[in-house]
C-alpha positions, 0 to 999 in steps of 0.5 A: 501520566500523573504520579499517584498520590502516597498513601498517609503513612508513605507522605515523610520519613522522620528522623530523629538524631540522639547522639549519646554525648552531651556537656550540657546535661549528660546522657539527656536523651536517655533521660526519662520524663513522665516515665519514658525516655526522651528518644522515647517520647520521639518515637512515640510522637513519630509513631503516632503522625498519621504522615510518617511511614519510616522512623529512623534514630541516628546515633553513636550509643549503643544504649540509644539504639537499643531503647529507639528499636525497643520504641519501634524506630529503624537505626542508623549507626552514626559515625564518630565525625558526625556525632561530635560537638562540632557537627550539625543536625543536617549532617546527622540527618543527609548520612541517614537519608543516605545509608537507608534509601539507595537511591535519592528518589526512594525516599519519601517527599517529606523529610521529617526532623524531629529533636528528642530534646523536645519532649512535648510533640504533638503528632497533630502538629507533624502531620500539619506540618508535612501536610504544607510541605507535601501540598507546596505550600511551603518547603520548610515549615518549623515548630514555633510559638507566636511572641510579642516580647519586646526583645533588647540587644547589647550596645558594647557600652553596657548600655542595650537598645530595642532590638525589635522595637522602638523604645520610645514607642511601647505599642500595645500586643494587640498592635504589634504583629506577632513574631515566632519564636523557632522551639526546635521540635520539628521541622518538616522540608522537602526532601529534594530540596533538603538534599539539594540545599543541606541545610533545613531551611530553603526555599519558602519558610513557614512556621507551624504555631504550636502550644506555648506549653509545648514549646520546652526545649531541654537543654539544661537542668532548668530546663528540665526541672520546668519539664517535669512540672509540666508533663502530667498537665500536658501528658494525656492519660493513658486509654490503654497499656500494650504490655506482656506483663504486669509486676507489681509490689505488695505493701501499698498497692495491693493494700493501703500501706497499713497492717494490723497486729495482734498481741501474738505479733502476726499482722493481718492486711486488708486487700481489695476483693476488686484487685483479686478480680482484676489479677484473676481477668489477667490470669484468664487473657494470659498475661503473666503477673508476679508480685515483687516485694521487700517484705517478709512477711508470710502474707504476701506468699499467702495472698499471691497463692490466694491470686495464685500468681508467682511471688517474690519476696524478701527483695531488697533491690528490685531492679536486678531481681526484675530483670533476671525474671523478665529474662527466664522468661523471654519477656522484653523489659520494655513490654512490662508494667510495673506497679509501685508506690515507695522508693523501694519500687524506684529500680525496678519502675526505671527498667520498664516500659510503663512505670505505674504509680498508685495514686497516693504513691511518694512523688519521686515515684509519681515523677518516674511515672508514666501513669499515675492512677486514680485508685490508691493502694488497697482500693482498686489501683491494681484492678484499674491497672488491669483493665488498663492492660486488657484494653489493649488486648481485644481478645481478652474477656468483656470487662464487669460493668460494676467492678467490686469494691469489698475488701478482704482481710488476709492472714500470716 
């Protein structure tokens, strides 16, 4: 009798190796861009492949295996002589196909090989590429981009040749077959075959053609300044933040950044009517909010009673403040959205799972971002946060067809 055929999510594991040491740029697994880990960005790209059921990080660093947990990603421990400079990514990936399935045949038709130093990875393209792997089309199908450069090689003189081209022949792109050149994203191998070869490429190889802009690879700092430059063009916006907190700063996101002052000193600071609706729908859907902020003054404690949500002020490092309040309160780091807009707010947008910037926000806190909105601070941003929030939430109330927009005046 024929074997049925898997469910989607059941069709490839995926594998992502992270081992914490790197002599080309340290720690760069963890580093983070567009506001979320490296090893992060993997797991994402995995979790949202329509193919892979089982993800799995191998790694030797304790930190890795936290945040790939905090991702949604199994762990394999990887052991010291699996994770030096000298060891290949098969070696990583054959000890985790064989610490977590028993038997050979456990394990799904498809192995998955992602590389977290890629931090552009469409989950459109994994699933293409395990589908012509689970279909026979190939055994081995690899991350490419097509390239028509004409590439030169050394001679040992000081002198170079064509090395794929005949110099004295300079034929036109558009009659020259394309060559591909390997991203080192993905590759997608049949599992028995990857077992039984140990290496990732057997068998009938194809490339899987991704964007050009995708093909990043960040293996230096070069490569990662490109990176950055690149990640809010290709970084779609998000349509819905999944979090269990929402923390904000004061100054500059609940108002403009500017504040008047009378003749007697005291300050007054124009706030959105529209943010106080957005706290207010989060209060109701039971989503814990708390403003965090370095200033003194007694509007911030007034206009939070106002919202009547806690408030903590006077906070000149946010980072540790941030972390013990997520910890009284059994909240994971990871599942809170911080707002901010200046470098104060830098600790503590480091700490958690969604880093939000204001829209006119200083660009080291744009760059920290995994989401920069489209209100400015004062006018909106922490209402289009919420509603941010409470998409993600299908119980939380219907949102108000036409969000106000007024400002009103708090004083100390």
């Amino acid at each position: 009798m024929a074997e049925p055929h898997p469910e989607p999510h059941d069709v490839a594991v995926a594998i992502i190796p992270a081992r914490g040491g790197s002599k080309g740029l340290p720690g760069k697994n963890l580093m983070r861009l567009g506001g979320v880990s490296l090893v992060g960005r993997a797991v994402a790209a995995a979790r949202a492949a329509r193919s892979v059921g089982t993800i799995i990080v191998t790694t030797d660093d304790e930190e890795i295996a936290r945040v790939a947990r905090a991702a949604g990603a199994e762990v394999v421990d990887r052991p010291a002589d699996l994770a030096g400079d000298a060891a290949t990514s098969e070696s990583a990936l054959l000890h985790a196909l064989d610490e977590r399935y028993a038997h050979a045949g456990d394990a799904p038709p498809v192995t998955l090989f992602i590389q977290a130093t890629s931090p552009f990875i469409d989950p459109s393209d994994l699933d293409a590429a395990v589908a012509r792997v689970a279909s026979h089309e190939a055994d081995s199908v690899f991350a490419a981009v097509e390239s028509h450069a004409f590439l030169w090689r050394a001679a040992g003189d000081g002198a170079v040749f064509g090395a794929n081209h005949d110099a004295a022949v300079r034929r036109r792109r558009q009659d020259r077959e394309p060559e591909f050149r390997e991203t080192g994203a993905f590759t997608a191998m049949r599992t028995a075959g990857f077992r039984a070869a140990r290496h990732r490429f057997f068998g009938r190889i194809a490339p899987q053609l991704v964007p050009a802009l995708h093909g990043v690879d960040i293996d230096t700092a070069a490569d990662l300044v490109v990176a950055k430059a690149l990640v809010e063009l290709i970084d779609r916006p998000a349509a819905a933040i999944d979090v269990d907190a929402v923390v904000t700063d004061f100054d500059g996101v609940h108002t403009d950044d500017t504040a008047w002052v009378d003749t007697d000193g005291r300050e007054l600071v124009r706030v959105s009517r529209s943010d106080g609706q957005g706290v207010a729908r989060l209060r109701a859907a039971e989503v814990p909010v708390l403003v965090l902020s370095a200033e003194e003054n007694p509007v911030v404690a007034a206009r939070a009673a106002k919202l009547r949500v806690e408030v903590l002020q006077g906070v000149r490092d946010k980072g540790p403040v941030l972390a013990e309040w997520a910890a009284a309160r059994g909240i994971p780091l990871e599942r809170i959205a911080y707002l901010g807009n200046d470098v104060g707010d830098l600790p503590a947008l480091a700490l958690v799972g969604w880093p939000v910037a204001v829209a006119d926000a200083v660009p080291a806190v744009r760059e920290a971002a995994r989401v920069v909105l489209e209100a400015r601070g004062g006018a909106g941003a922490v209402r289009e946060l919420a509603e941010l929030v409470l998409a993600a939430r299908p119980g939380a109330p219907a949102q108000n067809p036409s969000p106000r927009t007024e400002h009103e005046g708090a004083l100390a």
